[in-house]
Biotite code that builds the C-alpha atoms (Angstrom):
import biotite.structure as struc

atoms = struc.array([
    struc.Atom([0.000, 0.000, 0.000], chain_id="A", res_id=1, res_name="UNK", atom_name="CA", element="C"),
    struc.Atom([1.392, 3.301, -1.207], chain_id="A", res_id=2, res_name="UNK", atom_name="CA", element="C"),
    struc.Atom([2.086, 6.393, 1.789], chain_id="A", res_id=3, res_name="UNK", atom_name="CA", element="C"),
    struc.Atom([-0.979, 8.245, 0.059], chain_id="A", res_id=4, res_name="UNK", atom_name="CA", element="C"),
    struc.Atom([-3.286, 5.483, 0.258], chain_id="A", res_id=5, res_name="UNK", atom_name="CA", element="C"),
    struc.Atom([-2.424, 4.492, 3.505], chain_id="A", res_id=6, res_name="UNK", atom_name="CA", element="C"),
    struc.Atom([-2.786, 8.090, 5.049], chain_id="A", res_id=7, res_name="UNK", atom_name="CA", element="C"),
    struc.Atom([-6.151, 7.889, 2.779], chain_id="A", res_id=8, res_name="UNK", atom_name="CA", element="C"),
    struc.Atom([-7.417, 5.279, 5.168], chain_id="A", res_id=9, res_name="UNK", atom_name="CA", element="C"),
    struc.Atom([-6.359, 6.446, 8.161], chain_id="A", res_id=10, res_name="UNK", atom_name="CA", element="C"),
    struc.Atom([-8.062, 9.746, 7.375], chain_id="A", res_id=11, res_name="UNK", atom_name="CA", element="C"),
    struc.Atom([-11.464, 8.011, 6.614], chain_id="A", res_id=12, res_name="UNK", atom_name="CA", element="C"),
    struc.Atom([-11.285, 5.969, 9.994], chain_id="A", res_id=13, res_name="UNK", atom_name="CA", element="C"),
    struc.Atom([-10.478, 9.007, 11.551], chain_id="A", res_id=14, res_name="UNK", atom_name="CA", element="C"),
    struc.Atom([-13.415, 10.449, 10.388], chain_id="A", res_id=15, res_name="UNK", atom_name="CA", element="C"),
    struc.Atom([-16.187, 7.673, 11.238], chain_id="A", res_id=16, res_name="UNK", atom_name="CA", element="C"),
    struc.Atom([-14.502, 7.774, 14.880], chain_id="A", res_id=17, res_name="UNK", atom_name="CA", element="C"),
    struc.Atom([-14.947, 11.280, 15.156], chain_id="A", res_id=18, res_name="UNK", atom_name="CA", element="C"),
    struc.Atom([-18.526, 11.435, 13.702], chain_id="A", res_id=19, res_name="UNK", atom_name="CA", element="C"),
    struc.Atom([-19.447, 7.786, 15.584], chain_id="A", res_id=20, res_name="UNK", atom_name="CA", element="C"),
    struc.Atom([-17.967, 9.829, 19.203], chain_id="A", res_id=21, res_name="UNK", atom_name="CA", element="C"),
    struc.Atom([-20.201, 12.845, 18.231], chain_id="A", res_id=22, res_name="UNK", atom_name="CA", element="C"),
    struc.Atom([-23.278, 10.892, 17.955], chain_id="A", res_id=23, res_name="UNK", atom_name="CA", element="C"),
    struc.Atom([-22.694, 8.810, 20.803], chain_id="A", res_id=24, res_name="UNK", atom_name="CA", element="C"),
    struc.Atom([-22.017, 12.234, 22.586], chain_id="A", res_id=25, res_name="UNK", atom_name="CA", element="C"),
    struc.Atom([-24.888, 13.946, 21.131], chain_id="A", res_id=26, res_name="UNK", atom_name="CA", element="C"),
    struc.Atom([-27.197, 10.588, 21.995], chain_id="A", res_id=27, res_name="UNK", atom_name="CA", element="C"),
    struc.Atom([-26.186, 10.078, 25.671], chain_id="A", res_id=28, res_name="UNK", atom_name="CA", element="C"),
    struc.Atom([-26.628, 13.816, 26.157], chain_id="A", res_id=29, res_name="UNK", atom_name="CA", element="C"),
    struc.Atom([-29.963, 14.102, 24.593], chain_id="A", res_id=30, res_name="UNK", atom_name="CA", element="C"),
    struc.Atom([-31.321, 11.017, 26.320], chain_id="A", res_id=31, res_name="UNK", atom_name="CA", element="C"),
    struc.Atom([-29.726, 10.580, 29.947], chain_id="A", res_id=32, res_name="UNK", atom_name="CA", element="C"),
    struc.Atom([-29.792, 14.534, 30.228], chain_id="A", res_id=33, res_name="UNK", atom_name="CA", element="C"),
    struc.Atom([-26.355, 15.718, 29.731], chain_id="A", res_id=34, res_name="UNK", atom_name="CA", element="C"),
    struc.Atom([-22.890, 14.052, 30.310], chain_id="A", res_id=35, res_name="UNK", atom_name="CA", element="C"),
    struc.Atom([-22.561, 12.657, 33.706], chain_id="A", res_id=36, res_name="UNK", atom_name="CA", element="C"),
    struc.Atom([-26.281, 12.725, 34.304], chain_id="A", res_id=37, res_name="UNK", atom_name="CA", element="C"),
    struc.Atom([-27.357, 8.544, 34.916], chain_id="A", res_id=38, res_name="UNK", atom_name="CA", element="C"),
    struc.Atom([-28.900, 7.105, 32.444], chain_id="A", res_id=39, res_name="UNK", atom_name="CA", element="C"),
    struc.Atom([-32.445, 6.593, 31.920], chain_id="A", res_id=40, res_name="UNK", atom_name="CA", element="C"),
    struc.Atom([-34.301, 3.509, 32.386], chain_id="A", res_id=41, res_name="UNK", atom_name="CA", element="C"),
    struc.Atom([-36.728, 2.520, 29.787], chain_id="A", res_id=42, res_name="UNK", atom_name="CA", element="C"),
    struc.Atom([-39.846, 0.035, 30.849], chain_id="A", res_id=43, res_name="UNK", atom_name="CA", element="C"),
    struc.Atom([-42.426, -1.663, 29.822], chain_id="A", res_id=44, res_name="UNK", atom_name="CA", element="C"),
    struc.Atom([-45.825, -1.982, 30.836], chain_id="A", res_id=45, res_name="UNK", atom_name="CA", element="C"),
    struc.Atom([-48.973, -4.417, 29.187], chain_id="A", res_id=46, res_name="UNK", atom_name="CA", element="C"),
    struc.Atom([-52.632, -4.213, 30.711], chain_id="A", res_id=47, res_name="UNK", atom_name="CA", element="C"),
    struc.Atom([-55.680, -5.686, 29.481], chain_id="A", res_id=48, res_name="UNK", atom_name="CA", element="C"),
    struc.Atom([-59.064, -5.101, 30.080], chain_id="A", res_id=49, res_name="UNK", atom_name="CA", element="C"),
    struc.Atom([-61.180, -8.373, 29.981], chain_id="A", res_id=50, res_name="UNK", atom_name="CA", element="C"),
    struc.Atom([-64.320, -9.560, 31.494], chain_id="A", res_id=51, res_name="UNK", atom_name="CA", element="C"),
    struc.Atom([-63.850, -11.516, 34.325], chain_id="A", res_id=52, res_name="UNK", atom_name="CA", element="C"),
    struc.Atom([-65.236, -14.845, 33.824], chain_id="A", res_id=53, res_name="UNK", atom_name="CA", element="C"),
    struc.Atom([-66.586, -15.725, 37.530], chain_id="A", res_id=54, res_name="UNK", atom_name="CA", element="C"),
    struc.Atom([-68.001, -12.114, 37.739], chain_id="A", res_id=55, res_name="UNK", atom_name="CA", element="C"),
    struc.Atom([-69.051, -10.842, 34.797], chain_id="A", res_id=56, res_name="UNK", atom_name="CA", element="C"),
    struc.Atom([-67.714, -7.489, 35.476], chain_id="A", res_id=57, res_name="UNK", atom_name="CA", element="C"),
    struc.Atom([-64.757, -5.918, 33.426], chain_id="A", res_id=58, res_name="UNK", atom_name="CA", element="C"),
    struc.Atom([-61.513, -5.697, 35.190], chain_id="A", res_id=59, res_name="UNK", atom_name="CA", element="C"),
    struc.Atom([-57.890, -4.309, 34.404], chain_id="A", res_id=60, res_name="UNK", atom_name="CA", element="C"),
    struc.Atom([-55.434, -7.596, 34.722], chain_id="A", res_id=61, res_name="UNK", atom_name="CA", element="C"),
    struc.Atom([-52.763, -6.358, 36.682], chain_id="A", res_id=62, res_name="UNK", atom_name="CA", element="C"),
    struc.Atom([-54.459, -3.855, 38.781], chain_id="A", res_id=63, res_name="UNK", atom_name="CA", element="C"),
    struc.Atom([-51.402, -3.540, 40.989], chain_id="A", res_id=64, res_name="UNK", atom_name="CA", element="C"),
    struc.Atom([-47.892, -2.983, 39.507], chain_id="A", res_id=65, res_name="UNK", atom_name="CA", element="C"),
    struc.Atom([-44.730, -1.323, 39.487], chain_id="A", res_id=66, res_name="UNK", atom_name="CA", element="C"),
    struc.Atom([-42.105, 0.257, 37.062], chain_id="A", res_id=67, res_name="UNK", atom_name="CA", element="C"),
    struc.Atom([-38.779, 1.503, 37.190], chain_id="A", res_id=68, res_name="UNK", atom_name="CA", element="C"),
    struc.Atom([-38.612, 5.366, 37.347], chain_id="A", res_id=69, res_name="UNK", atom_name="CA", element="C"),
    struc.Atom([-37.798, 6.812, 33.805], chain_id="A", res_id=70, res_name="UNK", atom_name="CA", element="C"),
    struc.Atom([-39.696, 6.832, 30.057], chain_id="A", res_id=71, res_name="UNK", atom_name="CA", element="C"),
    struc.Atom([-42.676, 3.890, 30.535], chain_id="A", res_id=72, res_name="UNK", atom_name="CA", element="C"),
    struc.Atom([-43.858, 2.630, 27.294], chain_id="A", res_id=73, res_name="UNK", atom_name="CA", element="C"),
    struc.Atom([-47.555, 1.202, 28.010], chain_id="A", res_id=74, res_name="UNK", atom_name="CA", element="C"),
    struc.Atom([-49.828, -1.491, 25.736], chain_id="A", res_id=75, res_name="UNK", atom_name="CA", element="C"),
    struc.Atom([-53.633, -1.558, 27.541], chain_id="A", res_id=76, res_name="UNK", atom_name="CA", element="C"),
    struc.Atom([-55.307, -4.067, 25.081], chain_id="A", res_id=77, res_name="UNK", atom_name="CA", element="C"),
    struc.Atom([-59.509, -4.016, 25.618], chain_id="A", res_id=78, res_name="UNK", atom_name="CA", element="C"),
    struc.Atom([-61.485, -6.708, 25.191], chain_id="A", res_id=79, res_name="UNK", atom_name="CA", element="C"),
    struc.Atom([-64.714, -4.710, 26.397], chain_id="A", res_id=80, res_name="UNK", atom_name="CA", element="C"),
    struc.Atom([-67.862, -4.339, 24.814], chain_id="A", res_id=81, res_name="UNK", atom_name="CA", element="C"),
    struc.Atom([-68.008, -1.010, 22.837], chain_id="A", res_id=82, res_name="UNK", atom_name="CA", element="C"),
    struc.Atom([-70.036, 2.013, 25.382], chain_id="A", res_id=83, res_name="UNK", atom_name="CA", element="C"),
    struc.Atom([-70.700, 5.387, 24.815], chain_id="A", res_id=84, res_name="UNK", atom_name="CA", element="C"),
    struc.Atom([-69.555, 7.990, 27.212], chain_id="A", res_id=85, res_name="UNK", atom_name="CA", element="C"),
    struc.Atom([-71.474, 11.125, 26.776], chain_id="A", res_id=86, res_name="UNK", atom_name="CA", element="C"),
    struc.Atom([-69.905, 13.118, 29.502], chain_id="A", res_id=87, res_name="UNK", atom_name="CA", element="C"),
    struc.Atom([-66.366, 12.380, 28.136], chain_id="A", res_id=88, res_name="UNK", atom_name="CA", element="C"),
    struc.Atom([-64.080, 15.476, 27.357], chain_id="A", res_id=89, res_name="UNK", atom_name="CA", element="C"),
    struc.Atom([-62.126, 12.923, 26.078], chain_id="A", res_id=90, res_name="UNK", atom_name="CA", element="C"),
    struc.Atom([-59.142, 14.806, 25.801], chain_id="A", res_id=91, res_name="UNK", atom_name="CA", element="C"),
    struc.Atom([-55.889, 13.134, 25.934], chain_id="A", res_id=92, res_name="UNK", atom_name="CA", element="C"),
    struc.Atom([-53.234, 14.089, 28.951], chain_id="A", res_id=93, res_name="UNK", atom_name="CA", element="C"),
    struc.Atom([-49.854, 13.386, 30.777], chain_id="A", res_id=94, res_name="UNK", atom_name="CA", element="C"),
    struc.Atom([-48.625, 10.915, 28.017], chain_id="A", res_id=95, res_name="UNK", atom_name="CA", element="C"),
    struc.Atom([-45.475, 12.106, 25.952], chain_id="A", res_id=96, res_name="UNK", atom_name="CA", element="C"),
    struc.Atom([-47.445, 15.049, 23.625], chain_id="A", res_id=97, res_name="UNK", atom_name="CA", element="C"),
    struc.Atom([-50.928, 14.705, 25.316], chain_id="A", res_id=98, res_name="UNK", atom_name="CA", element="C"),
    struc.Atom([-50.963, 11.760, 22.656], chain_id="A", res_id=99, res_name="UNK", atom_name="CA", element="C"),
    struc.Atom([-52.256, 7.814, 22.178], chain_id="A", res_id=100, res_name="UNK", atom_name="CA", element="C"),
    struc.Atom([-52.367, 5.378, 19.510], chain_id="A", res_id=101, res_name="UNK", atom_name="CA", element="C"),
    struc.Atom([-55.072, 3.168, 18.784], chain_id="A", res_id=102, res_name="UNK", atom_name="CA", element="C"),
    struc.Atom([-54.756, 0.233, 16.652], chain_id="A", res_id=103, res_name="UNK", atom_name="CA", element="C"),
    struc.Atom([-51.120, 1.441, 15.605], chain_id="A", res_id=104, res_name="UNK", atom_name="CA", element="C"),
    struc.Atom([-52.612, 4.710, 14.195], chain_id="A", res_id=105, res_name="UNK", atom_name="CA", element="C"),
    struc.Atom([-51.438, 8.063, 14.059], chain_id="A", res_id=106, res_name="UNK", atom_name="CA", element="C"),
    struc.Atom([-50.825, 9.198, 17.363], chain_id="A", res_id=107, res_name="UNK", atom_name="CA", element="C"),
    struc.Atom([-54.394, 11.060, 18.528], chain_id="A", res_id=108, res_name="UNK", atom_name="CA", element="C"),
    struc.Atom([-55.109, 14.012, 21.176], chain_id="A", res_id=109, res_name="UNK", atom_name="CA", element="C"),
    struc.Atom([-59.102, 13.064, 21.347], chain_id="A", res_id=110, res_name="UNK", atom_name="CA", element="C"),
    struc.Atom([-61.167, 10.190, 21.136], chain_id="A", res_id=111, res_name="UNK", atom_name="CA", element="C"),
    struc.Atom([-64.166, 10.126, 20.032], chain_id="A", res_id=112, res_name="UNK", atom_name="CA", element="C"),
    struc.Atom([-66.915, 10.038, 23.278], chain_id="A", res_id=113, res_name="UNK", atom_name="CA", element="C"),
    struc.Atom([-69.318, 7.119, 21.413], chain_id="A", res_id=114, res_name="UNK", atom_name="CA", element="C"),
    struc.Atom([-66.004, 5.126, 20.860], chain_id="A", res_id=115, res_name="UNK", atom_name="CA", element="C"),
    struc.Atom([-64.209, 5.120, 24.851], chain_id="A", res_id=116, res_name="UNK", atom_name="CA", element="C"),
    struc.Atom([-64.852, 2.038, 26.945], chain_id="A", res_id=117, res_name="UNK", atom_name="CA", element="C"),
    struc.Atom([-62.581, 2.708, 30.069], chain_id="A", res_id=118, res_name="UNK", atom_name="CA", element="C"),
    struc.Atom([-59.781, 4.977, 30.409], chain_id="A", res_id=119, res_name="UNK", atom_name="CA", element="C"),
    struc.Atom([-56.482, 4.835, 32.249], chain_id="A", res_id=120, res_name="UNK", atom_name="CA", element="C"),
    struc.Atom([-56.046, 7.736, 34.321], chain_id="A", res_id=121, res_name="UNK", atom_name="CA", element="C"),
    struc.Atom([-53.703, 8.649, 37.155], chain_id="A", res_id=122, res_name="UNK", atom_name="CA", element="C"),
    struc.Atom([-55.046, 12.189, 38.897], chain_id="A", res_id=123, res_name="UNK", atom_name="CA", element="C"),
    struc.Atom([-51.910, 12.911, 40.679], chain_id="A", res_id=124, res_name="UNK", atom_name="CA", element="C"),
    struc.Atom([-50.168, 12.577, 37.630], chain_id="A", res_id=125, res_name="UNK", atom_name="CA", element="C"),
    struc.Atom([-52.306, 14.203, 35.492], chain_id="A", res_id=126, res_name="UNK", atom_name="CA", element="C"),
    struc.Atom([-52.687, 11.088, 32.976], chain_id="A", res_id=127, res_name="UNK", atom_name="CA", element="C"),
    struc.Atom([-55.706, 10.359, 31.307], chain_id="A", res_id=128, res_name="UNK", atom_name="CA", element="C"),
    struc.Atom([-56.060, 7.872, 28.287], chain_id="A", res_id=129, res_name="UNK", atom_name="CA", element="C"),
    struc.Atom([-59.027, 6.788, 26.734], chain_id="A", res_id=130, res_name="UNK", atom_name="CA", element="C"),
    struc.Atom([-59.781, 3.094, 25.808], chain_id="A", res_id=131, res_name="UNK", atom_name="CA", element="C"),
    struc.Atom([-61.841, 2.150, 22.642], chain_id="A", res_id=132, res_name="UNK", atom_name="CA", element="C"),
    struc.Atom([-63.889, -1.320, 23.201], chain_id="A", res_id=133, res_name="UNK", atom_name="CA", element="C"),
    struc.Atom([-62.167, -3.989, 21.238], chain_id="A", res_id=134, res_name="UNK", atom_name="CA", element="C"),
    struc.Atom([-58.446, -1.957, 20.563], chain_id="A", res_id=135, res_name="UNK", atom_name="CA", element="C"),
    struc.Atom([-54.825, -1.625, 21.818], chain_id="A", res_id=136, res_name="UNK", atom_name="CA", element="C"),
    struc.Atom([-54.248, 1.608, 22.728], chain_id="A", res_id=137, res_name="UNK", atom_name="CA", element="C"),
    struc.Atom([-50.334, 2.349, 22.904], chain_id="A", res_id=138, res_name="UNK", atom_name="CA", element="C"),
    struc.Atom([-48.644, 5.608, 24.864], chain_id="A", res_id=139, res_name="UNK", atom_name="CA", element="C"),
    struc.Atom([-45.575, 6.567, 26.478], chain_id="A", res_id=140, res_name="UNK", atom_name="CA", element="C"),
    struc.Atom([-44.707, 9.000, 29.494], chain_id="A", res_id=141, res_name="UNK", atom_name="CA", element="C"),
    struc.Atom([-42.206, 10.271, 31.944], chain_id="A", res_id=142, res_name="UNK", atom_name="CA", element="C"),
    struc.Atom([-42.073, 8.984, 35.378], chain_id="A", res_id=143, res_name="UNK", atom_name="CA", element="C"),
    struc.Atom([-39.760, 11.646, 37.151], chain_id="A", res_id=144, res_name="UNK", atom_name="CA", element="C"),
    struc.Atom([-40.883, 10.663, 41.109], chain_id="A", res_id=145, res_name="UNK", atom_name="CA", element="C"),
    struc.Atom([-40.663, 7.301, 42.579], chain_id="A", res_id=146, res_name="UNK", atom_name="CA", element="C"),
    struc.Atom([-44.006, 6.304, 44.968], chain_id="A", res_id=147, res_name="UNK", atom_name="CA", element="C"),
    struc.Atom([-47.552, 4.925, 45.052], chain_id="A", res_id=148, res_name="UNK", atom_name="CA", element="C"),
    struc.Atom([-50.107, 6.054, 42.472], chain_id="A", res_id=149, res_name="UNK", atom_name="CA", element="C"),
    struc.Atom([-53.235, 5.394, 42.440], chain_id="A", res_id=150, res_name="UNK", atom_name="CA", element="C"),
    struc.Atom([-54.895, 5.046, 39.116], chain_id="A", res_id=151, res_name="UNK", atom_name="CA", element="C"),
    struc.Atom([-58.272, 4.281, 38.046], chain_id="A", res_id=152, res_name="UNK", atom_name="CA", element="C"),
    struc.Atom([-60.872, 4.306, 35.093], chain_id="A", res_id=153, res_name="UNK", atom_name="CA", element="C"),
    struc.Atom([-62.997, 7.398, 34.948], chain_id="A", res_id=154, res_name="UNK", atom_name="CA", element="C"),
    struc.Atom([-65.807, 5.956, 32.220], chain_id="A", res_id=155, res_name="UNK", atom_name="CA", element="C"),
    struc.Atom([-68.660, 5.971, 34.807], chain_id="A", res_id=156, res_name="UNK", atom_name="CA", element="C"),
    struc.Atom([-69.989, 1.997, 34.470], chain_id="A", res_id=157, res_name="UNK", atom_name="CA", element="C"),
    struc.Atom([-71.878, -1.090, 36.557], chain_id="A", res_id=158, res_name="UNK", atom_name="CA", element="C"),
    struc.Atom([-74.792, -1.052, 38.272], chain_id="A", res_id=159, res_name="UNK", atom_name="CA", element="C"),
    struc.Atom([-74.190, 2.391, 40.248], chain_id="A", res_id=160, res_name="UNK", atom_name="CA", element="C"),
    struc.Atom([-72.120, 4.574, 38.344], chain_id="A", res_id=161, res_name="UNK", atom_name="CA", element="C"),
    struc.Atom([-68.187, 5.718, 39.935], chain_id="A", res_id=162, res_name="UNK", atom_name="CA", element="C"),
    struc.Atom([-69.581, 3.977, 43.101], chain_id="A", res_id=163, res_name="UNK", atom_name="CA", element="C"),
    struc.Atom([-70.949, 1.046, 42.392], chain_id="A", res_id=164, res_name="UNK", atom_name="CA", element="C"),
    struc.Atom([-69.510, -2.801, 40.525], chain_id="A", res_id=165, res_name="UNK", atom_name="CA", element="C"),
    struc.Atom([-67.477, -2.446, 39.271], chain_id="A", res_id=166, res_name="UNK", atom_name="CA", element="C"),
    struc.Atom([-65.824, 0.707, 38.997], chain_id="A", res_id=167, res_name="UNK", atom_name="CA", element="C"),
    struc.Atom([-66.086, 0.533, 43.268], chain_id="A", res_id=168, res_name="UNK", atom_name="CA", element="C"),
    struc.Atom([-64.317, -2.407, 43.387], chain_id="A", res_id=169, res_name="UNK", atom_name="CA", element="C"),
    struc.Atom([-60.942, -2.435, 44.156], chain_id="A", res_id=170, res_name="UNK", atom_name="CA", element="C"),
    struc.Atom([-58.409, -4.407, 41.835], chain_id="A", res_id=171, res_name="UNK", atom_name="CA", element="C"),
    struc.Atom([-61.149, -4.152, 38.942], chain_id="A", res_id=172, res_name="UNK", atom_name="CA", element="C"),
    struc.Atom([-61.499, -0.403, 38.006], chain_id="A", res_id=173, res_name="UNK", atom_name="CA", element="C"),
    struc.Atom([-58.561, 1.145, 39.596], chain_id="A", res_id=174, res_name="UNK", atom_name="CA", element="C"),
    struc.Atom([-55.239, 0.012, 41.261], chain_id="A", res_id=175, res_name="UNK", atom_name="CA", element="C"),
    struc.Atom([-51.635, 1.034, 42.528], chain_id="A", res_id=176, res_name="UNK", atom_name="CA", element="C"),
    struc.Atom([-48.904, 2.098, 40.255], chain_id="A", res_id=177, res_name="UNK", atom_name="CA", element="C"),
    struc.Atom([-45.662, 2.021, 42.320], chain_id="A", res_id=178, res_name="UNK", atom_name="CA", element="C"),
    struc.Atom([-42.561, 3.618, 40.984], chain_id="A", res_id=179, res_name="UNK", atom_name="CA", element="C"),
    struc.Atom([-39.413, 2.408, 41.983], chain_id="A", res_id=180, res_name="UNK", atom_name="CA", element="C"),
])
């Protein structure tokens, strides 16, 4: 290999170093927070909503969980009857843009109120996510505090409206988020 050649090549892998080390700077600054910061932990969360065969009623399977502090990436796949929520702002909030998927769609800000079923919605948080009957409805947010959360469904259904079965029973309508 000839001097100029050689140089040639060294000047190239110079290059991709240089431009590989300023993405891998630009990434780990952009995503842990700047250099030095820890890094963030990414997590994982599926729900369903199904009816529960011995009761009848429709329940969120798990109702009680945790996640690791950090960006949460959530799946809630309904298996509900389709129910029509007249009252429903049904305004998307807390998730990462105010924004959902349903179905793998476009992300969306609103849902129709004759399409929501249940929602997912965490108060102290200020999360609320609406659940079409018979979809997957996909989000992600930010979990910046570690603790208990209590979350619950808002669509008002069962026998006595927020009170009664069984949005008033626990581990059916509403549960514990815990952030570790």
């Amino acid at each position: 290999m000839k001097d100029s050649e050689w140089f040639g090549l060294v000047a190239i892998v110079a290059a991709v170093l240089v431009v590989a080390t300023g993405a891998l700077a630009i990434s780990a600054e952009g995503v842990a927070g700047g250099s030095g910061a820890a890094p963030v932990t990414v997590s994982y969360l599926n729900l369903t909503i199904q009816i529960n065969s011995t009761t009848g009623m429709p329940q969120y399977t798990p109702a009680n969980f945790s996640v690791a502090r950090g960006e949460l990436f959530v799946t809630i796949v309904d298996r509900d009857l389709p129910a029509s929520w007249a009252g429903c702002a049904c305004n998307v909030t807390g998730t990462q843009g105010n924004v959902e998927s349903v179905n793998g769609s476009a992300p969306v800000s609103q849902v129709s109120w004759t399409a929501v079923a249940h929602t997912f919605s965490i108060p102290s948080l200020g999360v609320n996510v609406l659940s079409p009957a018979q979809t997957t409805v996909t989000f992600s947010l930010w979990l910046n505090a570690t603790g208990s959360f209590s979350w619950m469904c808002m669509d008002p259904c069962g026998s006595d409206g927020y009170t009664g079965e069984p949005m008033g029973m626990p581990g059916y309508m509403a549960g514990t988020m815990t952030v570790v």
